[in-house]
NUNU-33142 format. One record per atom (N, C-alpha, C): atom name; x, y, z. Coordinates in Angstrom, 1 decimal. Last residue first. Example, Ala and Ser with C-alpha at 12.3 -4.5 7.8 and 13.67 -1.06 7.14 Angstrom:
residues 2
   a       x       y       z
   N    12.8    -2.2     7.1
  CA    13.7    -1.1     7.1
   C    12.9     0.0     7.9
   N    13.2    -5.7     7.8
  CA    12.3    -4.5     7.8
   C    13.2    -3.3     7.8
end
This chain:
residues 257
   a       x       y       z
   N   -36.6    49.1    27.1
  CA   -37.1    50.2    26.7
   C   -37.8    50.2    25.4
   N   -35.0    47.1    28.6
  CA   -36.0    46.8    27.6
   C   -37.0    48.7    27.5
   N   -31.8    46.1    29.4
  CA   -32.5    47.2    28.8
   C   -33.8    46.6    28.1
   N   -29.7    44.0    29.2
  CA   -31.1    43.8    29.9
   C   -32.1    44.7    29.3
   N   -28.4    45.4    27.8
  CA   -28.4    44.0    27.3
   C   -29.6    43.6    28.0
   N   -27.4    47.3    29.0
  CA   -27.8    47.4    27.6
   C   -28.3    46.1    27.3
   N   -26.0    46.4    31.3
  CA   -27.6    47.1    31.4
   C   -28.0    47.6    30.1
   N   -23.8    45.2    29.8
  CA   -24.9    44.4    30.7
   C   -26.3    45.1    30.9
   N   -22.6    47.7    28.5
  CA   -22.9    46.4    28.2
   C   -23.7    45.6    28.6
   N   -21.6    49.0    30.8
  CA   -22.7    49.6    30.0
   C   -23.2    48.3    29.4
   N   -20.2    47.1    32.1
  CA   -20.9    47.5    33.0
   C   -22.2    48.0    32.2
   N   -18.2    46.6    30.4
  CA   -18.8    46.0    30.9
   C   -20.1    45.7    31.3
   N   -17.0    49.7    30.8
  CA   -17.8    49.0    28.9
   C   -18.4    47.7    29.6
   N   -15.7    49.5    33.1
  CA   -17.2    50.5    32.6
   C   -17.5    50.0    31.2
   N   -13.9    47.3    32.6
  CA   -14.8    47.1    33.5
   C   -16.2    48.4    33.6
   N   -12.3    48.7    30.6
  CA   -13.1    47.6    30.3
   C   -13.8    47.6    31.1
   N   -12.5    52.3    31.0
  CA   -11.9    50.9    30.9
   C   -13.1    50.3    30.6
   N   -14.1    54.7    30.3
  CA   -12.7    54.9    30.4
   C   -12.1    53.7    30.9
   N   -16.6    55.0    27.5
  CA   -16.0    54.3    29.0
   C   -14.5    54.1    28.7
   N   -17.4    56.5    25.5
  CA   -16.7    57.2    26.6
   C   -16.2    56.4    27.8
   N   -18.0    54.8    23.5
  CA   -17.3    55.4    23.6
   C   -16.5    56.2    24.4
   N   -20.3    54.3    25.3
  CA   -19.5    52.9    25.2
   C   -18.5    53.3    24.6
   N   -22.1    56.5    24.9
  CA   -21.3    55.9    26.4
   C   -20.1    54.9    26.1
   N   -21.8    59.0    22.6
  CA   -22.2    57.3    23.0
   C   -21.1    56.6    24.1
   N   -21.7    61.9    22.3
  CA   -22.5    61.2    23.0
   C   -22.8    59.4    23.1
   N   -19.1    62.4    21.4
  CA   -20.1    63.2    22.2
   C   -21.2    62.5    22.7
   N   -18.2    60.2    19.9
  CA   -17.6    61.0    21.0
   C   -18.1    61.9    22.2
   N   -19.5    60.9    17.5
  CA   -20.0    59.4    18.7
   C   -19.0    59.3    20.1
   N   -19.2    63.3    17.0
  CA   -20.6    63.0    17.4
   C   -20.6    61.5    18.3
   N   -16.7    62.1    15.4
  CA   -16.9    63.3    16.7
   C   -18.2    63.3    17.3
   N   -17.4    60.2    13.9
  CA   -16.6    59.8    14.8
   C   -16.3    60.8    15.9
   N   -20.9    59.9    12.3
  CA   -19.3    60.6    12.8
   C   -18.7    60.2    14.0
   N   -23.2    58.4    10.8
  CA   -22.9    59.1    11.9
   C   -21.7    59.6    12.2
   N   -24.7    57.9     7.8
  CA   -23.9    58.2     8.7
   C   -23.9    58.7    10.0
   N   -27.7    57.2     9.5
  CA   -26.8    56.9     9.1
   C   -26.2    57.5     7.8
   N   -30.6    57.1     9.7
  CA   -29.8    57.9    10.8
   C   -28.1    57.5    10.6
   N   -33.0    57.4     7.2
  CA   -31.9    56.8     8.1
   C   -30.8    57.8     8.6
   N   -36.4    57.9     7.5
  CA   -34.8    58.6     7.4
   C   -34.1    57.7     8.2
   N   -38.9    57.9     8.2
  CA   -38.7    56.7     7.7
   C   -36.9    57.2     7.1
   N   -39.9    60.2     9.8
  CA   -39.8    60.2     8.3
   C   -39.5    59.3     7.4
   N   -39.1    59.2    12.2
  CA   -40.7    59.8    11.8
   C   -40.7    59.4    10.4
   N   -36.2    59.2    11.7
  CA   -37.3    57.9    12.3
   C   -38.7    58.6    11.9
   N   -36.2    62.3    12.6
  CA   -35.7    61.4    11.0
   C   -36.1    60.1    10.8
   N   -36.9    62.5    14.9
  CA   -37.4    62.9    13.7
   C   -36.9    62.5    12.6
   N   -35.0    60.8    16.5
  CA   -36.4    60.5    16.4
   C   -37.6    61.4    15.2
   N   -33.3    62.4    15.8
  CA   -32.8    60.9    15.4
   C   -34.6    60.3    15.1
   N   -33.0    64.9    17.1
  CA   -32.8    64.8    15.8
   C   -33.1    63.4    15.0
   N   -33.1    63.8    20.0
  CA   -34.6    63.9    19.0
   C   -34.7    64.4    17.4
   N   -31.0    62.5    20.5
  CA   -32.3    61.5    20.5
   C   -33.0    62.2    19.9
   N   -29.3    64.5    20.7
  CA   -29.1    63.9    19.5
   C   -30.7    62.6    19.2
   N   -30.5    65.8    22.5
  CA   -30.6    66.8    21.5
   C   -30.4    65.4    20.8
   N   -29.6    64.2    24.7
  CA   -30.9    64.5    24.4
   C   -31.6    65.1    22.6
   N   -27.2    64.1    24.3
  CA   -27.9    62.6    23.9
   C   -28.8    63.2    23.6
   N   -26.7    66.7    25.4
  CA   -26.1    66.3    24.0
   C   -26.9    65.0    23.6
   N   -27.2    66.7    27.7
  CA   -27.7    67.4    26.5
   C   -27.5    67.1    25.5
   N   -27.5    64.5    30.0
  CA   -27.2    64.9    29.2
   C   -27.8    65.1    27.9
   N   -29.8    63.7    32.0
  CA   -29.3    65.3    32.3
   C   -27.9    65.4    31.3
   N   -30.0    61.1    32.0
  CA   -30.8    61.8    31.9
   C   -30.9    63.6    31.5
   N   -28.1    58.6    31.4
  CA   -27.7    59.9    31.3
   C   -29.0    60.9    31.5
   N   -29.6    56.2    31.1
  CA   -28.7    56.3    31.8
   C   -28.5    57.6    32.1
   N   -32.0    57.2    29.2
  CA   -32.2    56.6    30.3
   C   -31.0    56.5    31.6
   N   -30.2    57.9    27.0
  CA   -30.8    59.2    28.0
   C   -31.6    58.2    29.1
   N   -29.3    55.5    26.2
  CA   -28.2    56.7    26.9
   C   -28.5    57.8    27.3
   N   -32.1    54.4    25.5
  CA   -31.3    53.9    26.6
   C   -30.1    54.6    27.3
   N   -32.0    56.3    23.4
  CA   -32.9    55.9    24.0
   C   -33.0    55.2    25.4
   N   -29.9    55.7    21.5
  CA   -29.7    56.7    22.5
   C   -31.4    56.7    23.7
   N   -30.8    52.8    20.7
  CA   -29.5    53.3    21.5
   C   -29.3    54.4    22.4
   N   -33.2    53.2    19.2
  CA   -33.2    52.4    20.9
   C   -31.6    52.8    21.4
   N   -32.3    54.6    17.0
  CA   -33.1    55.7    18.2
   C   -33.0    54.8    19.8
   N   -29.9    53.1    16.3
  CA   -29.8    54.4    16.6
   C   -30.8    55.3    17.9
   N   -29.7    51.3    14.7
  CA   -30.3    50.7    15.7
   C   -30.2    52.1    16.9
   N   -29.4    49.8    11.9
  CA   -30.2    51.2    12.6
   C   -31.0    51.1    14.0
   N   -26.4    48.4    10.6
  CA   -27.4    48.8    11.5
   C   -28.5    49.7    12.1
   N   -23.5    49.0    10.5
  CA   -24.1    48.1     9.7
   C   -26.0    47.8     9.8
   N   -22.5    52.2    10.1
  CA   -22.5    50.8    10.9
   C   -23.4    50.9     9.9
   N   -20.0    54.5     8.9
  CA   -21.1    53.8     8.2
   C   -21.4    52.1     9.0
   N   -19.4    57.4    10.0
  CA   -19.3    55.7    10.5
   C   -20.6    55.7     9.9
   N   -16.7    59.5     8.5
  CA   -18.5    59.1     8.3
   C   -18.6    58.2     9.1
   N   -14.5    62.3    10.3
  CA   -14.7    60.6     9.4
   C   -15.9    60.2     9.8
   N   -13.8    64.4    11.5
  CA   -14.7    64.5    10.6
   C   -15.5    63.1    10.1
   N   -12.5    63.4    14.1
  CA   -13.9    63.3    14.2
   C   -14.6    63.4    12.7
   N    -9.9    60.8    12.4
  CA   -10.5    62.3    12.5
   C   -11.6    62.1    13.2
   N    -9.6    57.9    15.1
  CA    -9.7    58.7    13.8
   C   -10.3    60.2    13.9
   N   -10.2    57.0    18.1
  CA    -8.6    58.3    17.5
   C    -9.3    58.6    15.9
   N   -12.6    55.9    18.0
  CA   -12.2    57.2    18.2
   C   -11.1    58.0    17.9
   N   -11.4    53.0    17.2
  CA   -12.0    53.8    16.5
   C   -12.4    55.4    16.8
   N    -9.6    53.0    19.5
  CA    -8.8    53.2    18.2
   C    -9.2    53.9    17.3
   N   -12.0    52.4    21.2
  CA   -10.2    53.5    21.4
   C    -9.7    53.5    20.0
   N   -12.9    50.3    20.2
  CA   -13.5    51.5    20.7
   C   -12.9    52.4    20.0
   N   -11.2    48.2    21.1
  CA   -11.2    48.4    19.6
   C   -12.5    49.7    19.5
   N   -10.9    48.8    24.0
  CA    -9.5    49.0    23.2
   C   -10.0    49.0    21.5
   N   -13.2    47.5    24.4
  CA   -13.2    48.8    24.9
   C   -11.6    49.2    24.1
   N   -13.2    44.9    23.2
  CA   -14.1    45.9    22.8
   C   -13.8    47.4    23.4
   N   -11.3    44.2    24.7
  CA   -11.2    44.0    23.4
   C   -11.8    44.9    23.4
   N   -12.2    43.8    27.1
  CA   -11.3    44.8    27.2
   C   -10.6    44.9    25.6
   N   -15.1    42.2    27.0
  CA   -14.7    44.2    27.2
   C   -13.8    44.9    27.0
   N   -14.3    39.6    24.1
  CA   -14.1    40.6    26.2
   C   -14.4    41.8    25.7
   N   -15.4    38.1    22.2
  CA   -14.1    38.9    22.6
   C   -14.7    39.3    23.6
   N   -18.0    37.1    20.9
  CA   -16.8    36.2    21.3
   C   -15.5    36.5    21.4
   N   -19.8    38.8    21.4
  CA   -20.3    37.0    20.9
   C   -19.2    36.1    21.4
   N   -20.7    41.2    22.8
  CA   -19.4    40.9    22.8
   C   -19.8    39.2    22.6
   N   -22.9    43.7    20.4
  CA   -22.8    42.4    21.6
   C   -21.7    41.7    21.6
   N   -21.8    46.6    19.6
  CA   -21.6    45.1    18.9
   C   -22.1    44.2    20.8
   N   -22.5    50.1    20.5
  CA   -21.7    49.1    20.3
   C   -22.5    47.7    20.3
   N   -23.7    53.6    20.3
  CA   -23.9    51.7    20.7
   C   -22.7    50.7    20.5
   N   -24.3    55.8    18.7
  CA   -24.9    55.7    19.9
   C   -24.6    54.2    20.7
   N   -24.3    53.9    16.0
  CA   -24.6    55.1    16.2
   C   -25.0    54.5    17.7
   N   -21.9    51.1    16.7
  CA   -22.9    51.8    16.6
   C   -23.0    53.1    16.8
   N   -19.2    49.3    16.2
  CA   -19.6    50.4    16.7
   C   -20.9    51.0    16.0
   N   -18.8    46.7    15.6
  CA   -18.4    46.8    16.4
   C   -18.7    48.3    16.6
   N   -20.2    45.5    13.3
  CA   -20.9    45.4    14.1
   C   -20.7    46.0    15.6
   N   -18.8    47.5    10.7
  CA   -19.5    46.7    10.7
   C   -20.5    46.6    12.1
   N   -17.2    50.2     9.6
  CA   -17.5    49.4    10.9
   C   -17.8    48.2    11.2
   N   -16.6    52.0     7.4
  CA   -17.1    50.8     7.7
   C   -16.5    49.4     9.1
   N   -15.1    55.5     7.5
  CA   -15.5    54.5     8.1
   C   -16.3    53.2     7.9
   N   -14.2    57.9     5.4
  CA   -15.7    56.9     5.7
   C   -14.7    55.6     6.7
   N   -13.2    61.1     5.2
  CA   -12.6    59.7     5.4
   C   -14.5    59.1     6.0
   N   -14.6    63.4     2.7
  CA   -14.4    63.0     4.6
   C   -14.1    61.8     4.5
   N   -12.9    65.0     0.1
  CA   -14.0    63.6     0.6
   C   -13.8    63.7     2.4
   N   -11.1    66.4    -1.3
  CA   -12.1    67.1    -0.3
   C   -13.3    66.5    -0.1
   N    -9.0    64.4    -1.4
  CA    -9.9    65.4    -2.7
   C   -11.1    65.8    -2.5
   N    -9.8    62.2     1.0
  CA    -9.3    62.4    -0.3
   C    -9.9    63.1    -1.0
   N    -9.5    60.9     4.4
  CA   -10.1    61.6     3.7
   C    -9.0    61.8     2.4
   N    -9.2    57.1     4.6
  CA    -8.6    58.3     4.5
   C    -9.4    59.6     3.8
   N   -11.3    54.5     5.2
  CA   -10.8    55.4     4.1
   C   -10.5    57.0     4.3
   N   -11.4    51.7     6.9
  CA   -11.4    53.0     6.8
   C   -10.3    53.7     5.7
   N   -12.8    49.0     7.8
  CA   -12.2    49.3     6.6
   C   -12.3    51.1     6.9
   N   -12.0    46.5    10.7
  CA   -13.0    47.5    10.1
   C   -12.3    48.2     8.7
   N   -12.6    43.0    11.5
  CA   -12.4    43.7    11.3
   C   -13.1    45.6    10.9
   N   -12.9    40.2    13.8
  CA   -13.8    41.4    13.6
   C   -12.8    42.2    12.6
   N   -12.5    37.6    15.5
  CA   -12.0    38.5    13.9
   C   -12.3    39.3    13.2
   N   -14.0    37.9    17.0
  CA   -13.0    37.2    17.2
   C   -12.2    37.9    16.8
   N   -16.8    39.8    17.4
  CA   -16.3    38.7    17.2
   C   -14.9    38.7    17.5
   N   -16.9    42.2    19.2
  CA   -18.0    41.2    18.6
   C   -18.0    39.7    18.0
   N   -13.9    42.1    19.3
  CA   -15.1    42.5    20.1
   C   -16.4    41.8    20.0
   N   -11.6    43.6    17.1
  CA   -12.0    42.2    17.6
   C   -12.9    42.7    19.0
   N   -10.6    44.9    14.6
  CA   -11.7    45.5    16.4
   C   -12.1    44.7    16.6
   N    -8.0    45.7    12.7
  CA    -8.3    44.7    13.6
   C    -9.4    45.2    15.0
   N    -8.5    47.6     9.9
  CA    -8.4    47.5    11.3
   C    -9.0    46.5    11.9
   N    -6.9    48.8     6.9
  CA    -7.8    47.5     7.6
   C    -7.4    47.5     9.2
   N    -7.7    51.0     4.5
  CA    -7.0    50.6     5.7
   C    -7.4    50.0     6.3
   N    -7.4    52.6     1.6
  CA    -8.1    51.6     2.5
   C    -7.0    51.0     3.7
   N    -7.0    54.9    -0.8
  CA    -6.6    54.3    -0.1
   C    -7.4    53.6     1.4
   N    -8.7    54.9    -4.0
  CA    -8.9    55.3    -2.5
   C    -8.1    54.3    -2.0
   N    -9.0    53.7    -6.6
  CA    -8.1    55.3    -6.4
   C    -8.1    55.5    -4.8
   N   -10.8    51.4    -6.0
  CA   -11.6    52.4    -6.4
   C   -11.0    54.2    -6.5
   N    -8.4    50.6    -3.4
  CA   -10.2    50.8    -3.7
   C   -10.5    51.1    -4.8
   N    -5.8    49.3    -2.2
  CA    -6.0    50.7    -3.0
   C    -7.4    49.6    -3.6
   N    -4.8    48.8     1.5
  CA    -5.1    48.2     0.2
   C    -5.3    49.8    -0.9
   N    -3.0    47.8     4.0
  CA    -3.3    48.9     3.3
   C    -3.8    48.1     1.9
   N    -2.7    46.2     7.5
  CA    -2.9    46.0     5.9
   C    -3.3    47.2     5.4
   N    -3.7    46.2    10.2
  CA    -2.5    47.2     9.7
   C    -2.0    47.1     8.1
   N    -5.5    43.4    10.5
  CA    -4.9    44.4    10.9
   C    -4.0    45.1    10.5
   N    -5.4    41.4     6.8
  CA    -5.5    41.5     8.8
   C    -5.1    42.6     9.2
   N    -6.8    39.5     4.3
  CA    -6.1    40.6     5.3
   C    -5.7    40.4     6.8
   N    -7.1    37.2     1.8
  CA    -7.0    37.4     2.8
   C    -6.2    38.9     3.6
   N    -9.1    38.0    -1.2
  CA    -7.8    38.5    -0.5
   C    -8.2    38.3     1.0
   N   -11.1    36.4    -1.5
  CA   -10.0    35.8    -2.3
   C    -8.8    36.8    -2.3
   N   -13.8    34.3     0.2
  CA   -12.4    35.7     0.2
   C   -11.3    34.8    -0.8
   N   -15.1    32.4     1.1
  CA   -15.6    32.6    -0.4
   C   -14.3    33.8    -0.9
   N   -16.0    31.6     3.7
  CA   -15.1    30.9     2.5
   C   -14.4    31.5     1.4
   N   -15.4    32.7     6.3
  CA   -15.9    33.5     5.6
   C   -15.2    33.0     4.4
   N   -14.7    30.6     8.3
  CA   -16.2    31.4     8.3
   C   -16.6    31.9     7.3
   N   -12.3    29.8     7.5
  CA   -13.6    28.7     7.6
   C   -14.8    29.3     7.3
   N   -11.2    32.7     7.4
  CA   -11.9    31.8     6.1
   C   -12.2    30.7     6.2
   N   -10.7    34.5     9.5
  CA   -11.7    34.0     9.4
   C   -12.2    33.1     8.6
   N    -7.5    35.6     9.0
  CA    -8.1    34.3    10.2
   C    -9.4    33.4    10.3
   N    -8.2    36.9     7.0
  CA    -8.0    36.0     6.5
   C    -7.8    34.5     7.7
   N   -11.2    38.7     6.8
  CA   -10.0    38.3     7.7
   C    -9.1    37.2     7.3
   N   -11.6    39.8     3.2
  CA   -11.7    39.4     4.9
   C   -11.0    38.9     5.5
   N   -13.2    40.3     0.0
  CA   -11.5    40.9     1.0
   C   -12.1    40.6     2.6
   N   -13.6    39.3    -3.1
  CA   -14.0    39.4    -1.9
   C   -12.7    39.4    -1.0
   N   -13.5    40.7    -6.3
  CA   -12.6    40.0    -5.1
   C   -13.6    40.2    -3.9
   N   -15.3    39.7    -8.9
  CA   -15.6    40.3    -7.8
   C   -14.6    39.6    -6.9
   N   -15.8    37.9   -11.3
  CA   -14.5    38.3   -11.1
   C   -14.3    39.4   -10.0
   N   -18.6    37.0   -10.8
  CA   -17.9    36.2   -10.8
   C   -16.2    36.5   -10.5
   N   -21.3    38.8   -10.5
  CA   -20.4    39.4   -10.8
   C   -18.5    38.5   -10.4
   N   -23.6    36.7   -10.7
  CA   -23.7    38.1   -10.7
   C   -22.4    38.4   -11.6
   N   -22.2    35.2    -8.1
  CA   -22.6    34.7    -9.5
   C   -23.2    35.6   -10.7
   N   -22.1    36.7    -6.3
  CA   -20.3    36.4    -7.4
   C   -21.2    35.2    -8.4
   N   -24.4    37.7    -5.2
  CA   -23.2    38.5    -5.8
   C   -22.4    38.4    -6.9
   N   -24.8    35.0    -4.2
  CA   -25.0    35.4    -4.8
   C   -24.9    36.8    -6.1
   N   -22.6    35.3    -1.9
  CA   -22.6    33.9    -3.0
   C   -23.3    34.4    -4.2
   N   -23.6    37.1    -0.5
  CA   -21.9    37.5    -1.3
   C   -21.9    35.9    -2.8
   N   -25.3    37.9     1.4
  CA   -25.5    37.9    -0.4
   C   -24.6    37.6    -0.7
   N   -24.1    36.9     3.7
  CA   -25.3    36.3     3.2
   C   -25.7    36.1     1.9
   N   -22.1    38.2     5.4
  CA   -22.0    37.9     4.4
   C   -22.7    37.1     3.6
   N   -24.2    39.7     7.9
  CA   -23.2    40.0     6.7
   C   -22.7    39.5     5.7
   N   -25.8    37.9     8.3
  CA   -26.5    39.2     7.9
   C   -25.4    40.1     7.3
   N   -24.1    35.8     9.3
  CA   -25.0    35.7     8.4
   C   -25.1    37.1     7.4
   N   -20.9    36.9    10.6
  CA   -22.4    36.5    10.4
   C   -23.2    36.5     9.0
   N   -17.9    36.9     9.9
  CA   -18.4    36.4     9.2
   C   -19.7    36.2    10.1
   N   -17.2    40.6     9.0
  CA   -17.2    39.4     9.7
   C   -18.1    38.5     9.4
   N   -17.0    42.3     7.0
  CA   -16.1    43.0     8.3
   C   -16.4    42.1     9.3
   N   -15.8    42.5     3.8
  CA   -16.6    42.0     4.6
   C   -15.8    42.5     6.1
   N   -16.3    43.9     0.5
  CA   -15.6    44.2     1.9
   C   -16.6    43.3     3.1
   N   -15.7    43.5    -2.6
  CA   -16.7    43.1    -1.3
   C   -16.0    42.8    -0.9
   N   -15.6    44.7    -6.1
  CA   -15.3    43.9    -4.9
   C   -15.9    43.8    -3.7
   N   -17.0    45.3    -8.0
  CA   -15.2    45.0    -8.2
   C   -15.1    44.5    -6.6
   N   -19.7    45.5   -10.2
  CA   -19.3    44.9    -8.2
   C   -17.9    44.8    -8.7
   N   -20.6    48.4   -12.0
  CA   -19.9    46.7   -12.1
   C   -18.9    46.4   -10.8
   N   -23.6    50.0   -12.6
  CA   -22.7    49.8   -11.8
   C   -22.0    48.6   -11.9
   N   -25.6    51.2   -13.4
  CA   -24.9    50.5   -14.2
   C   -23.6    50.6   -14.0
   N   -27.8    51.4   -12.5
  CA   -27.3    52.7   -12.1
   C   -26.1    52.2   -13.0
   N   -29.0    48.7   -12.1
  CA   -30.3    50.1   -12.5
   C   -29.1    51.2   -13.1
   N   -27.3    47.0   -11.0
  CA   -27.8    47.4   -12.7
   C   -28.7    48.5   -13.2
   N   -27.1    48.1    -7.9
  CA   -26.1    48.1    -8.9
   C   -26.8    48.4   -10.4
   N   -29.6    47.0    -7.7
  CA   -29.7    48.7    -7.1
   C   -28.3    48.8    -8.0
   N   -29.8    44.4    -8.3
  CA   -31.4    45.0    -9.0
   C   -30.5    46.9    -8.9
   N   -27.9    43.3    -6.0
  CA   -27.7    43.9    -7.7
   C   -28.9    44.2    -8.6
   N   -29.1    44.1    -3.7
  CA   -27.9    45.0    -3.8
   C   -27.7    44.8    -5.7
   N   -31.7    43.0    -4.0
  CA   -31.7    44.3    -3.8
   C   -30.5    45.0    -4.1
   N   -30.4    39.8    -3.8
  CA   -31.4    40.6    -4.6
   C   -31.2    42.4    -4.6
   N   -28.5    39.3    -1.8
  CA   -28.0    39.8    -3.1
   C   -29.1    40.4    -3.6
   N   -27.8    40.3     1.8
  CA   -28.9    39.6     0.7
   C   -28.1    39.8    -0.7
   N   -25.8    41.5     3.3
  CA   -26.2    40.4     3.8
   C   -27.7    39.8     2.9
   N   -23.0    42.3     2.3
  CA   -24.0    41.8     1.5
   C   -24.8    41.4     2.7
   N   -20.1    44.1     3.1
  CA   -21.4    43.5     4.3
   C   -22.6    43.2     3.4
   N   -20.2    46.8     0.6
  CA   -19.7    46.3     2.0
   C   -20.5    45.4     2.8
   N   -18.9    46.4    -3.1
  CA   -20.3    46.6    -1.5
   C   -19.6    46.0    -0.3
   N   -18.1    48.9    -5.1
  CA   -17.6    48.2    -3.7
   C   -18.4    48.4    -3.3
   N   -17.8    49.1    -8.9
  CA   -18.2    49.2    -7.1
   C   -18.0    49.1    -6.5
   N   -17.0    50.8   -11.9
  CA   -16.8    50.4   -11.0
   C   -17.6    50.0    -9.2
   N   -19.8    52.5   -13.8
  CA   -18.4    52.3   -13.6
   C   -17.8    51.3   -12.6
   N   -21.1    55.7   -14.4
  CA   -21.1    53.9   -14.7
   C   -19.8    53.6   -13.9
   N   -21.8    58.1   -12.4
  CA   -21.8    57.3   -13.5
   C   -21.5    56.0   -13.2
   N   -19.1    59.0    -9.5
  CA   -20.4    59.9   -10.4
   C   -20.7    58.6   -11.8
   N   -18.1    55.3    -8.0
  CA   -18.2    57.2    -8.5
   C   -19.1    57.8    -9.2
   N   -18.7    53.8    -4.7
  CA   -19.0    54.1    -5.6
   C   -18.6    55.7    -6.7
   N   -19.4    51.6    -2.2
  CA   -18.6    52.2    -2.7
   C   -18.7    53.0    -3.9
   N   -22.4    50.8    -0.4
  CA   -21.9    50.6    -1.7
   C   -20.7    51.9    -2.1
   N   -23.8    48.7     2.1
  CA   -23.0    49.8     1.7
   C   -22.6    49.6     0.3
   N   -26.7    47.6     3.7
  CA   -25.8    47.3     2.8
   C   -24.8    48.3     2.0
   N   -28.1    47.5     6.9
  CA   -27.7    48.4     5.8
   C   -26.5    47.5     4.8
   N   -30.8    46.2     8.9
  CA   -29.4    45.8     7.7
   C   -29.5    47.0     7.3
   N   -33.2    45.5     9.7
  CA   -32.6    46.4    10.4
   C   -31.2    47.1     9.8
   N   -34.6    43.5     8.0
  CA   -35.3    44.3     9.1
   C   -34.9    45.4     9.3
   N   -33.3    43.5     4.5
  CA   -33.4    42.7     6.0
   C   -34.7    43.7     7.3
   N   -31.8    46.7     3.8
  CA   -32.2    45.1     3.6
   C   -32.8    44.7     4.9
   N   -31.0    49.7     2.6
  CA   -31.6    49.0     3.5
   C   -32.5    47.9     3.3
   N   -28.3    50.4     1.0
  CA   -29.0    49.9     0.9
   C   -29.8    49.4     2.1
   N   -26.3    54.0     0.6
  CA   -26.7    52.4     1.5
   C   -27.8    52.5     0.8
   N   -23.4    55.1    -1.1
  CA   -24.6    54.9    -0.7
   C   -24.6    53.3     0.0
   N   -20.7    57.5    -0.9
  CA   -20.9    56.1    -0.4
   C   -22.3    56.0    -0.3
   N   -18.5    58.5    -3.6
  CA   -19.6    58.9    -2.5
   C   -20.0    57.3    -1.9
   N   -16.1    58.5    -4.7
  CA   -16.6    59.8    -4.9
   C   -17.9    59.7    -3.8
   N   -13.5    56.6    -6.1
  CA   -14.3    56.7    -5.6
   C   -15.2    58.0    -4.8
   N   -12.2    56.8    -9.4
  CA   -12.4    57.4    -8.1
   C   -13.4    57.5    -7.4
   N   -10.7    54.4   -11.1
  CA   -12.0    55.5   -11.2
   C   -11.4    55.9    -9.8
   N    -8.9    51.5   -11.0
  CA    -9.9    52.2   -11.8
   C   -10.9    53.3   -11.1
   N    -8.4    49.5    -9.7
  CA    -7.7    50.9    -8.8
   C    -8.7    51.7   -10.1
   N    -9.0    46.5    -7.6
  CA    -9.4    47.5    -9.4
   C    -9.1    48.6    -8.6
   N    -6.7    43.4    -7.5
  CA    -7.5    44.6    -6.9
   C    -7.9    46.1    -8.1
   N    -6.1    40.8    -9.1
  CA    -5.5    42.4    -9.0
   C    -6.6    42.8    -8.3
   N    -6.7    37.6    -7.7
  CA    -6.9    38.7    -8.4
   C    -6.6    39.3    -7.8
   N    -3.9    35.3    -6.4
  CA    -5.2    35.9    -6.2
   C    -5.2    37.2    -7.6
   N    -3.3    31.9    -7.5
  CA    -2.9    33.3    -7.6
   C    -4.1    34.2    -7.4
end
């Protein structure tokens, strides 16, 4: 029998943890003690040294595929915090053992008082999913993406087609533009970096490359990003079929800028 899901508290803000080289680790969370949701462990040290400091208790972990760099801390985690649900594809659970709510596309769950919504964006992987949270009590809907949409970018296709990826795009754009995208990644300034290479004579990349490149100065993360902003300027958002996401895809892939 699987564990209740914790509806306790109201979720109120979303911080990251930056792990690894390039990693962000997401944390669900309200004002005080109380309840958590990490998204995408890909270490444990850091994410529970940053939980106990703030005295915070992991209720669960959202995974949005099984790589390494994603679910990497989660073992560690549940030794930590043993009554922690872990929530993933449930197509995925060779990959991703350790879930103890299977999901899939068009599933509704309740967070931390927040309603969650699971999206199927197979692309990157197989079984990709994404977690989005409706805006609530004058919160902006957050987005967790994982690998399938970047500031400025999109997921290398490991093991779905363009026309996956360009359709699990599409979907992620219909959301509000207000909604946060929390990717998994900072991989921001080489992205638009490459979409003023392509784009030379658009303003919008440009402008957004050097807000991006100043916050880079500063050791700032460039994350959040929004679902209207990645409308405005990320190609792989704007390609109007698979055979243009294709296309972007390959000269991103060569790209050495």
């Amino acid at each position: 029998m699987q564990p209740a899901l914790t509806t306790a508290s109201i979720a109120q803000r979303v911080s990251l943890i930056p792990v690894l080289n390039d990693n962000y680790v997401f944390v669900l969370h309200g004002d005080g003690h109380g309840p958590a949701v990490v998204v995408d462990p890909a270490v444990a040290e850091p994410v529970s040294t940053w939980l106990e400091q703030r005295g915070l208790e992991l209720s669960a972990i959202l995974q949005t595929h099984h790589h390494h760099d994603h679910i990497g801390g989660t073992p560690g985690l549940l030794e930590r915090w043993p009554q922690a649900a872990v929530i993933a594809n449930g197509a995925d659970q060779a990959r991703i053992p350790l879930q103890t709510h299977a999901v899939q596309g068009g599933d509704q769950l309740e967070l931390l008082g927040r309603a969650v919504q699971v999206m199927a964006v197979p692309g990157h992987t197989a079984h990709h999913i994404a977690f989005y949270l409706p805006p609530a009590a004058g919160d902006r809907g957050h987005l967790f993406c994982g690998d399938t949409l970047f500031a400025a970018g999109c997921g290398r296709l490991f093991e779905g087609t363009p026309q996956q990826m360009q359709q699990s795009l599409q979907a992620l754009a219909a959301l509000p533009e207000s909604t946060l995208v929390w990717c998994a990644h900072e991989y921001t300034a080489g992205n638009l970096r490459w979409a003023a290479a392509q784009q030379p004579g658009d303003a919008a990349i440009q402008m957004r490359l050097a807000e991006v490149e100043a916050l880079r100065a500063k050791g700032a993360a460039t994350i959040p990003s929004s679902i209207g902003l990645e409308k405005a300027t990320n190609l792989f958002v704007q390609a109007r079929d698979a055979e243009a996401l294709r296309r972007l895809r390959g000269s991103k892939d060569l790209w050495r800028g």
